[in-house]
C-alpha positions in Angstrom: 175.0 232.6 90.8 175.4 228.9 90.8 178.5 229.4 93.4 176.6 231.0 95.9 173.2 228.4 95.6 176.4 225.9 96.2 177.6 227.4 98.9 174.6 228.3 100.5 173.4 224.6 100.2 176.9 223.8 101.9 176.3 226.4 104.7 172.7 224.5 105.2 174.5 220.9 104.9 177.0 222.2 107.6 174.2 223.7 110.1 172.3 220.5 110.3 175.2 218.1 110.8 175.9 220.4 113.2 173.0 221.0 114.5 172.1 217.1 115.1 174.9 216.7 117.0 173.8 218.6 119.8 170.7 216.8 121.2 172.9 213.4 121.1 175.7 215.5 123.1 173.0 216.4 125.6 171.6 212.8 125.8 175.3 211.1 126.6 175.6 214.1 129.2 172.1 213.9 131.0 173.3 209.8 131.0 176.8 210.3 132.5 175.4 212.6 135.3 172.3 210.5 136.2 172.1 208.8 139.6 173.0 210.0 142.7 176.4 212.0 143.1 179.7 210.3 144.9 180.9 211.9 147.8 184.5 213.5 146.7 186.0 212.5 150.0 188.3 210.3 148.5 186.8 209.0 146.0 188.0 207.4 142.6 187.0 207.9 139.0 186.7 204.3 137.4 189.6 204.7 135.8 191.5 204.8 139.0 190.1 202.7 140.8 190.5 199.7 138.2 194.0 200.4 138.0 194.6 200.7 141.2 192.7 197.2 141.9 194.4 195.6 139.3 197.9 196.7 140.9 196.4 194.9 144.0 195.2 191.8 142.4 198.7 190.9 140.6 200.1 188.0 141.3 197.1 186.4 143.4 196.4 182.6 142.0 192.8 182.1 142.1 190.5 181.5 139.1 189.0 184.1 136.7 185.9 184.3 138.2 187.1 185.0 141.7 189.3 187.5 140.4 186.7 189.7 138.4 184.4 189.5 141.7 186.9 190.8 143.8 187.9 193.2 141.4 184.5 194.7 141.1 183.8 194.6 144.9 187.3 196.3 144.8 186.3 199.1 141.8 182.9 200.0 144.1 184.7 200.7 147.2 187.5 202.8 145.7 184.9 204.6 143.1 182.2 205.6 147.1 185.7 206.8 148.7 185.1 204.0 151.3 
């Protein structure tokens, strides 16, 4: 008797870790696909597009500043397929 109350509380335990795992899954989702959607003609995921920026920007002698603007002018155009 008492292994079954313990694994029936268990089973309960399990269903509502389980269960409250769901609506924050659904909340990162809804947040990830908000906004308008980029056109997939050429476009880049971020991912991509900063490495591919960074690849361009090696080298270059300008300050930090400089740098991180152009490389998120860079990042914007790459991730609209411009």
């Amino acid at each position: 008797m008492r292994k079954i109350m313990i694994g029936l509380a268990g089973a309960g335990l399990l269903a509502l870790t389980l269960g409250g795992q769901a609506p924050a899954q659904e909340r990162a989702l809804r947040r990830i696909t908000a906004g308008p959607a980029a056109p997939l003609n050429k476009s880049m995921t971020q991912a991509q597009a900063r490495k591919l920026c960074a690849q361009q920007m090696r080298g270059t002698r300008e300050s930090r500043s400089a740098i991180r603007q152009k490389m998120a002018i860079c990042q914007r155009k790459y991730m609209e397929g411009i």
